[in-house]
N, C-alpha and C positions, 0 to 999 in steps of 0.2 A: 791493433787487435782486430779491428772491423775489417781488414783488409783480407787476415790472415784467416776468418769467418767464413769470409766470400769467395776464397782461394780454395776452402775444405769440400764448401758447396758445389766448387764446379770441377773438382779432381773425379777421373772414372775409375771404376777398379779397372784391373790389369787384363781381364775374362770378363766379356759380359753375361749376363745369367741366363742360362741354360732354360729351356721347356723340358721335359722329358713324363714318359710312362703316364701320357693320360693330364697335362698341365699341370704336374710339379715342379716349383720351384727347388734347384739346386743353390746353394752356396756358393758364389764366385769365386775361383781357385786359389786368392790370398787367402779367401778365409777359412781354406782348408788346410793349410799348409802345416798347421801344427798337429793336423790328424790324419794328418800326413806319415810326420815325423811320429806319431804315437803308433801307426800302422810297423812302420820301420822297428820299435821298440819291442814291439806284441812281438813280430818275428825272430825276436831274440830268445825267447822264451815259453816256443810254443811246447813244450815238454810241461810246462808249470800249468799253463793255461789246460792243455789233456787231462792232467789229473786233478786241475778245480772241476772241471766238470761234475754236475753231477750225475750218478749211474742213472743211466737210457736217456739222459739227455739227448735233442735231437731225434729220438725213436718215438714214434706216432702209433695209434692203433686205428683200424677201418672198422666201419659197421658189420664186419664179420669178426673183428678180435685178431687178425690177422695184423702181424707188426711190419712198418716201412720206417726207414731212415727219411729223417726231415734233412733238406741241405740248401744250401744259397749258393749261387754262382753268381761269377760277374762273365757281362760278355764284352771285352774290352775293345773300343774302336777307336777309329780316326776317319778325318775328310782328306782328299788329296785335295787340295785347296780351299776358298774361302767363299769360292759360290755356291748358292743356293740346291745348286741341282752337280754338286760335285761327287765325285765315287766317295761309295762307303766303303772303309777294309776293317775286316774283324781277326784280332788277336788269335788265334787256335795255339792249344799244347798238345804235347804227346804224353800219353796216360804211363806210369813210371811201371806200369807192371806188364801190358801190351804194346804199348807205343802205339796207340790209336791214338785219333788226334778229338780233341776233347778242349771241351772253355773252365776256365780254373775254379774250382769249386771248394767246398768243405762243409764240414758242420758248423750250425749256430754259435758264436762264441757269445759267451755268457759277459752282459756288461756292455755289449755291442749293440746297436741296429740292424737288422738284417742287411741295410744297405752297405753300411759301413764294414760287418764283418767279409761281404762280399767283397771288397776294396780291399781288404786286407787279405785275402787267400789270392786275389791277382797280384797284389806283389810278392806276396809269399811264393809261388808259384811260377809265374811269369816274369817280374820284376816292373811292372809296370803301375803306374800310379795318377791319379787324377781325379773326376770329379762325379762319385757314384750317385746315379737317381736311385733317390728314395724308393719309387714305387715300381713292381715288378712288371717286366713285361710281357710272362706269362710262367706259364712251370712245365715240365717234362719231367718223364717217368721211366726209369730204364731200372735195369737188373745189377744190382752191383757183385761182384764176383771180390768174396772175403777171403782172409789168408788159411789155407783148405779145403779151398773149393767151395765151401758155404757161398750161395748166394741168398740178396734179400734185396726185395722190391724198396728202391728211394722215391721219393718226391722233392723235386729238385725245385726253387722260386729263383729266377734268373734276372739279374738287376743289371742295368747298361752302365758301361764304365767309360765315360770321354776321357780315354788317354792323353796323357799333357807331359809324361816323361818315362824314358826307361832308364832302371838304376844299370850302370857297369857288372854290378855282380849284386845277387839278392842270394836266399836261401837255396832254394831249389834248383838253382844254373846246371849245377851237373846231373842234374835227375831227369831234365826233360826238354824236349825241341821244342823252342815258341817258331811263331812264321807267322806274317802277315796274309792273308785269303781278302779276293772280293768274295760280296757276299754270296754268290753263286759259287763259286770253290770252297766256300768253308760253307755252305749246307748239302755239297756234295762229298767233303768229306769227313764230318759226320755220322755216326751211325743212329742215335735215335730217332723218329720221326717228327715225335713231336718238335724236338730242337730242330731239325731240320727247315721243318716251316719255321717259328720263331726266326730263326737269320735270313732265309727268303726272303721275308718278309719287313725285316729291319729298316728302320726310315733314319737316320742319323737326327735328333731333336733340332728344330731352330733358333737360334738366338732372338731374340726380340729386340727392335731396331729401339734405341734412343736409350 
């Protein structure tokens, strides 16, 4: 039994844990796996989840009374290798109504974490899955063009997603092009500015040795 103690103590998890947005701790990726698989499950059902919402959900108002859509994004990446100072590539989609290429986003799901709902519209979305920081790494503002031409000003909060798998087939495969960008190609293509810095500027988080 004392041995079996001492065996627990010196086992590591599988991922060691993540810094990210400012010195949050993330989850090591065993211990997301099941929210993982509950990301997998929401996807089954997002028709159910649309109409829990409740009405203007995600819709904010500014100090003039003017309304904008609240929304989370994830901006999903990878290292081409395991050093320190290795390329960063960021996930990019193409948007299903222009095919501009675009980081997977959505509105707030109710019941969620901003971070966590952000994880779930990149798999929803892109099929990709892994280990979302908590805290944002900044937000960007663009115009959203609604079914009729209606547009309305969003405020989008963009959480980093360290990709660790893509699924063979997710929801939205046939709706839109994923593609891997360094970050200098996917803030060139891009159209908002603010996002544009935001990936520029992107540093992939360090693991912490030991």
């Amino acid at each position: 039994r004392e041995r079996r103690k001492q065996d627990r103590k010196c086992e590591k998890p599988p991922h060691p844990l993540l810094l990210c947005g400012g010195g949050a701790r993330v989850n090591p990726a065993h211990r997301i796996a099941g929210r993982i698989r509950r990301f997998t499950s929401l996807s089954q059902s997002r028709n159910k989840r649309d109409s829990a919402r409740r009405p203007g959900q995600g819709i904010r108002r500014t100090a003039r009374g003017s309304r904008f859509i609240r929304q989370i994004a994830a901006l999903p990446y990878r290292t081409d290798g395991p050093a320190v100072d290795a390329p960063v590539r960021v996930l990019l989609i193409t948007s299903r109504e222009n095919k501009r290429w675009v980081i997977p986003k959505g509105k707030p799901i109710r019941g969620l974490e901003p971070h966590r709902a952000a994880a779930h519209e990149a798999y929803e979305e892109a099929g990709v899955s892994g280990i979302p920081c908590p805290s944002p790494l900044g937000t960007y503002r663009y115009r959203k063009v609604k079914r009729g031409g209606e547009t309305r000003g969003a405020k989008v909060a963009v959480f980093p997603l360290a990709v660790l798998r893509q699924a063979d087939e997710w929801p939205e495969q046939d709706e839109r092009e994923t593609r891997w960008f360094s970050l200098a190609e996917a803030a060139e293509a891009v159209d908002e500015p603010q996002l544009k810095g935001m990936i520029a500027g992107f540093r992939a988080p360090v693991a912490p040795v030991g």
